[in-house]
C-alpha positions in Angstrom: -18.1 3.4 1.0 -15.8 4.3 -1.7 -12.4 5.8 -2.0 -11.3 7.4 -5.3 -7.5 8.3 -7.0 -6.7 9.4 -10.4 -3.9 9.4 -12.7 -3.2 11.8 -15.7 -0.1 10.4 -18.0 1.0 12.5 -20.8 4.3 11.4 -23.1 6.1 7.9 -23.7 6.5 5.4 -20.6 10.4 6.7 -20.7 10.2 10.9 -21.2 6.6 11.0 -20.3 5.4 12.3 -17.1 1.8 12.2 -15.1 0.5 13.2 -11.7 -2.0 11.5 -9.5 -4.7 12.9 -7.1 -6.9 11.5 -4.8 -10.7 12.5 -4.0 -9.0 14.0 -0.3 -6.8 16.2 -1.8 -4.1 14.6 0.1 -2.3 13.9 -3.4 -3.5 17.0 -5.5 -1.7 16.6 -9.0 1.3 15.0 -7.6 3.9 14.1 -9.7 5.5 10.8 -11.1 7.4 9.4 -13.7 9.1 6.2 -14.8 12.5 7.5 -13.2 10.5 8.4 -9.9 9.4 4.5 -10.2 12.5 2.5 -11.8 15.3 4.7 -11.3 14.9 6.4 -7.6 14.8 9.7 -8.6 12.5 12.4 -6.3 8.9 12.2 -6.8 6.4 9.3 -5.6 5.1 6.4 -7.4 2.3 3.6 -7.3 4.2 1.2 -5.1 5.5 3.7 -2.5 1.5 4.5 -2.1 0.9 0.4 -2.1 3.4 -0.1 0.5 2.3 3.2 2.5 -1.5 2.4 2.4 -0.5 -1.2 3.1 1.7 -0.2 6.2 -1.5 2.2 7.5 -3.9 -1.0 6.9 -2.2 -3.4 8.9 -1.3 -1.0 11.7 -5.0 -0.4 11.9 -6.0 -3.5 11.4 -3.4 -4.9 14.2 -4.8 -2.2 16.6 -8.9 -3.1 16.2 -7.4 -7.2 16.5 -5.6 -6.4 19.7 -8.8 -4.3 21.0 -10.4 -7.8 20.3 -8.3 -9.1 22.6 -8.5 -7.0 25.0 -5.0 -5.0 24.4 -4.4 -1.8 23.4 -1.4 -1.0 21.8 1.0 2.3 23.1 2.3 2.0 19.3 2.3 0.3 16.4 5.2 0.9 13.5 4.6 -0.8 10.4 7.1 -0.4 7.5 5.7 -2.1 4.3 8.1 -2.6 1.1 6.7 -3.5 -2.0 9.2 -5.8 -4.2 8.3 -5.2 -7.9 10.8 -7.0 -10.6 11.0 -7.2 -14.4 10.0 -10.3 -15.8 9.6 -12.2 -19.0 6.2 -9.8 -20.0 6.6 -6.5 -17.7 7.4 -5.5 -14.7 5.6 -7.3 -11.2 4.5 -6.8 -7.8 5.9 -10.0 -6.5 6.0 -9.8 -2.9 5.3 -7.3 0.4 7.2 -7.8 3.2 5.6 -6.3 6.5 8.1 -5.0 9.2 6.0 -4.5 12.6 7.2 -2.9 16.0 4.7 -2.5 18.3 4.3 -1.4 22.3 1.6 -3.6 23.6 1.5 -3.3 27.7 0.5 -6.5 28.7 0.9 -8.2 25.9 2.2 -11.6 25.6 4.4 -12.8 22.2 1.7 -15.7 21.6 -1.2 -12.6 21.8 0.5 -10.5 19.9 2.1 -12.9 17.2 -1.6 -14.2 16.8 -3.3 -10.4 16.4 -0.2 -10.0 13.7 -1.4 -13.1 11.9 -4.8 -12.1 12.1 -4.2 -8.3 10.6 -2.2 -9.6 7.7 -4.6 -12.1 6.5 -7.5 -9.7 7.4 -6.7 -6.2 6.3 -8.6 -5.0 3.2 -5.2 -4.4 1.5 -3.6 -7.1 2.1 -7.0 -8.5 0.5 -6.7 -6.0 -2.5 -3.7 -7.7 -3.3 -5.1 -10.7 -4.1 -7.8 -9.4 -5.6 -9.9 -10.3 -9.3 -9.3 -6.9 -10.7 -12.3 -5.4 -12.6 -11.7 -2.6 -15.3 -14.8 -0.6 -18.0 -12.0 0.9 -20.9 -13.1 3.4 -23.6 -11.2 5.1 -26.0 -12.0 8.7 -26.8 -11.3 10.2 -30.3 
């Protein structure tokens, strides 16, 4: 199984612009730009969609590790925010922080705290993020 998204940039890093799509179409030429991503103006960028498809991973993955347990959770809200800073070479990812309600009947804390523990170390993106990262570049004239 593989899951596909694109990015088109055109311009400078400042006054440039791109959009991004996804194989889906859920993200069909959306747009973003450096003042979407450093400056909080409207428009998305790559580590809203980190924290967003890290905030859907975990809820999942929390919901299959309670289902383990035998638990099934009423629901699960997961808010995920991505910290990225400037440093010495560029700008980095340098932590997620994971912010997790959930309505679990018949849950205990010790279940639930150890099906939390379980989802964070064991959800694909969660994984990702420690990832090698692999990469084929050619340049076209």
């Amino acid at each position: 199984m593989k899951r596909t998204g694109s990015a088109v940039w055109k311009g400078g890093i400042i006054d440039g612009h791109g959009s991004l799509t996804t194989d889906s179409g859920v993200l069909s030429n959306t747009p973003y730009s450096f003042a979407a991503r450093f400056e909080n103006a409207a428009g998305t960028n790559p580590e809203e969609l980190i924290a967003a498809a890290h905030a859907g991973c975990f809820s999942m993955a929390l919901s299959g590790e309670l289902n383990a347990a035998g638990l099934t959770a009423d629901t699960i809200q997961t808010t995920a925010t991505v910290t990225i800073i400037k440093q010495d070479k560029g700008f980095a990812i340098t932590a997620v922080h994971l912010d997790v309600k959930a309505k679990i009947p018949g849950a205990s804390l010790d279940a639930f705290n150890a099906a939390a523990q379980n989802a964070r170390e064991g959800c694909p993106v969660s994984k990702v993020l420690r990832a090698d990262i692999t990469m084929t570049a050619m340049l076209e004239s």
